[in-house]
C-alpha positions, 0 to 999 in steps of 0.5 A: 368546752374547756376539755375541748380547747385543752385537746386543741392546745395539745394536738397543735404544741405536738403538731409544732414538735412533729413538725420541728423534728421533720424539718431538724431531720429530714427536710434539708438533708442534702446540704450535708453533701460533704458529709455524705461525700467522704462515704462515697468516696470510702464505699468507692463510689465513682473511683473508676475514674481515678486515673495515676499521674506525675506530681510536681516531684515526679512521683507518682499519685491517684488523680480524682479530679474526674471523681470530685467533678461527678460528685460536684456535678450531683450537688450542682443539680440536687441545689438546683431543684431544691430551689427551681421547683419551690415555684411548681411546688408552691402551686402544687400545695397552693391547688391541691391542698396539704395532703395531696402535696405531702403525700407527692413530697413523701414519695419523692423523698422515700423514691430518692432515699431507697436508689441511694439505698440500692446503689452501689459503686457498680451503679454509681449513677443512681446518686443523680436522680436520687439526691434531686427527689430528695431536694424536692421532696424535701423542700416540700416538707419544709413548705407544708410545715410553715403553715403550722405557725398559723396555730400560735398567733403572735408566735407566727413568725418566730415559728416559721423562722424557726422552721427554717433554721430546722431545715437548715440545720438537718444538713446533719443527718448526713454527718449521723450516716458518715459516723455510723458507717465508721462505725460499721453500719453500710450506707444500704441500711442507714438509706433503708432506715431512712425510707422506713421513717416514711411512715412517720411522715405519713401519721402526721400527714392525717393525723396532725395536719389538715387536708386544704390548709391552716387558715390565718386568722385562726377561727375559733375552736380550728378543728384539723385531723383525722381524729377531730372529724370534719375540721370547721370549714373556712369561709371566703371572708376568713380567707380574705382576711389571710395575709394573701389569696394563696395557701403558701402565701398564708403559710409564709407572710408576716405581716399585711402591708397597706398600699395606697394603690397595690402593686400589680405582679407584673409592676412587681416584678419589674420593680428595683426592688425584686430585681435588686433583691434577686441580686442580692439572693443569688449572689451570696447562694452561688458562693454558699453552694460552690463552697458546700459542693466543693468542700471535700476536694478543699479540705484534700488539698489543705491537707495534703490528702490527709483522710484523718484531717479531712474526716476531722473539718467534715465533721466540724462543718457539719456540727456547725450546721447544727446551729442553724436552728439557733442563728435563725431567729436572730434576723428576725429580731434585728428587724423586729427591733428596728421596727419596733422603733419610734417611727417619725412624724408622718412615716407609715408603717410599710416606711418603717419595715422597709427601714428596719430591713435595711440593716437586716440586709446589710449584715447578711452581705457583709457576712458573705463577703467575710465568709467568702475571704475566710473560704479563699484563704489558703490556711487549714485551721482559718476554716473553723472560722469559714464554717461559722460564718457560712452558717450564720450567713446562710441563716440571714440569707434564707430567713431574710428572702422572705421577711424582704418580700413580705414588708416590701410587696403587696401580700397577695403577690408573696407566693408567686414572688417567693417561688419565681425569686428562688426558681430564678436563683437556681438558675443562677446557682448553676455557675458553681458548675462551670467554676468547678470544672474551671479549677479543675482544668485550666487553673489546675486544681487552684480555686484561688482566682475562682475565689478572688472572682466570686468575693468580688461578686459578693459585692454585689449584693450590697446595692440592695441594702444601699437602694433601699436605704436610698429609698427611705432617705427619698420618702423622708426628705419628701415627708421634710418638704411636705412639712415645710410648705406651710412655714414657707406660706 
């Protein structure tokens, strides 16, 4: 029995390591777009629409705006489906099971890595199908590996943040391909190295993954892989007992919130709080994905198309992206801190979670309005300052979607609501489009009104911590009047 449980602890401590280093590595690499882009750009990639024009001084110089546009326009779409298909992928994994949507997410981002591989800048246009594949596939790494938090109890939540800073973070290994392609190695074999890493994901799909799903609470002597034989089968009473009816639901929820009469999802969706929370969501991922997509053409005009200058903040922004991994559990420990708190006489505990978020969502909008001032700010070296906020901020972001919606509604909604808040955001995140071509048309290549407009937006997303915080205050001065009826009596 002792022998037993010693190859379980082992096999789920190297489940959660393989599990970090595909999430660190691979799943969110298309956010390391600017890195990616000054290779591109190297390798000539779309340079047949760089065009000569007069500048201010009547010299002659290469206008690439057409060029930035094209690569704006394959971020825009790649950022679009990373977030639209989360709702079709949960569904996916929800029906099918962890081996049937890993093996799906494995041939979409080996199919995206291999056109990158095989493109060139006579066929420039592979780059569009290719960077969404591996969005999709990529996000659905990241969905299947949050369920391993299940296997650590009391470190669930910990795990699954820590997760997600992972996914965060792999935006790097764009910034690995731009320094081994200055160093010699072709975009071609770098992609090719890529998609021969498949198999690592294949081995850990049978062999350290279960094929349905890592139930929550865990069952004594939870058996999975092939290795073990027939993992132990999950009664419907275990299932119940999950924090939702849904795989993505188990995998992502932290805590089973008491309703005196639960929600439906339609009353759900229609709540201020999913709507106020949708604002607040799409908001501040709009100025992080029009600042990630048009980075490179920034850094050109700050530095007067200096490319030792532009290599130098590239390589800064994608170093910070680094740290994901480590500012992400810090969102979780303010709310985990406040809840913690001593809660007041007759307040529950849903009271005392929506509490503690409250601060947890009024720091991540106040980190994106100060973010979003540093990024408006003409002045090169300020943008060190740009890449740590937007890192830290975009850690909050991310970590709190699901910590919000977890506390604020009722468990066996949390997938569905998950899915539809990120597929609704990406809708949303299409603007970075329009507002790309806007600077480069009719603002003649000055983002700055763009930037004025998209800060003040960012305004927005302070009507959620403030409705909730009004909220809390309603419930306590109704607990007040409750207390005093019979002093009154």
């Amino acid at each position: 029995m002792q022998v037993l449980e010693k190859r379980l602890s082992v096999r789920r401590y190297l489940t959660f390591a393989t599990g970090l280093v595909e999430c660190l590595c691979f799943a969110g690499a298309v956010f390391g777009w600017a890195s990616l882009v000054t290779v591109l750009k190297a390798d000539g990639y779309f340079s047949f629409l760089c065009a000569n024009a007069t500048g201010d001084n009547h010299t002659q110089i290469l206008d690439c705006s057409a060029q930035d546009e094209q690569f704006s326009l394959i971020f825009t779409i790649a950022s679009f489906m990373n977030n639209f298909l989360t709702l079709p992928n949960g569904f996916l994994f929800d029906h099918f099971g962890t081996t049937v949507a890993r093996l799906f997410a494995i041939f979409l981002y080996t199919l995206g890595t291999l056109m990158v591989a095989f493109s060139s800048p006579a066929l420039p246009y592979l780059l569009f199908p290719a960077l969404p594949l591996m969005a999709v596939g990529g996000i659905l790494f990241l969905i299947t590996n949050m369920q391993v938090g299940n296997l650590f109890g009391s470190h669930r939540s910990t795990i699954i943040n820590l997760y997600n800073g992972a996914f965060d973070s792999s935006s790097a290994l764009f910034l690995i391909i731009k320094l081994v392609h200055e160093s010699g190695v072709s975009l071609h074999s770098a992609f090719l190295f890529l998609s021969a890493c498949s198999i690592f994901h294949i081995l850990r799909t049978f062999f350290l993954l279960p094929r349905n799903f890592i139930p929550h609470p865990l069952p004594d002597q939870y058996s999975y892989g092939i290795s073990c034989g027939a993992s132990q089968p999950v009664s419907r009473e275990v299932t119940a007992n999950c924090c939702g009816h849904s795989a993505l639901e188990d995998t992502m929820c932290t805590h089973s919130v008491p309703f005196k009469h639960e929600k439906t999802f339609r009353e759900c969706l229609l709540s201020r709080f999913f709507v106020c929370h949708l604002l607040w969501l799409s908001v501040m991922q709009l100025r992080h994905y029009l600042f990630i997509g048009t980075l490179n053409p920034m850094l050109q005009r700050l530095t007067e198309g200096d490319s030792s200058l532009v290599s130098q903040y590239t390589n800064a922004f994608a170093f910070t992206q680094l740290c994901a991994v480590l500012c992400a559990p810090w969102n979780g420990l303010i709310m985990d801190r406040h809840r913690g708190r001593s809660r007041a006489a007759g307040e529950t505990e849903h009271e005392a979670d929506l509490r503690a978020s409250v601060l947890s969502l009024f720091l991540t909008a106040l980190q994106c309005v100060l973010f979003s001032l540093c990024a408006s700010t003409p002045y090169l070296p300020l943008q060190y300052l740009t890449f740590i906020l937007q890192v830290l901020n975009r850690s909050f972001l991310y970590g709190g979607i699901a910590a919000f919606i977890s506390v604020a509604f009722p468990s066996r909604h949390f997938g569905k609501l998950y899915g539809l808040a990120m597929s609704l955001s990406a809708s949303f995140s299409l603007l970075q489009y329009p507002c790309f071509a806007l600077v480069n048309g009719a603002l003649g290549g000055d983002p700055l009104y763009v930037n004025i407009g998209l800060t003040l937006l960012c305004l927005l997303a302070f009507i959620h911590p403030l409705s909730v915080y009004l909220h809390c205050r309603k419930l306590a001065s109704q607990r007040d009047k409750i207390k005093a009826i019979p002093l009154s009596s």
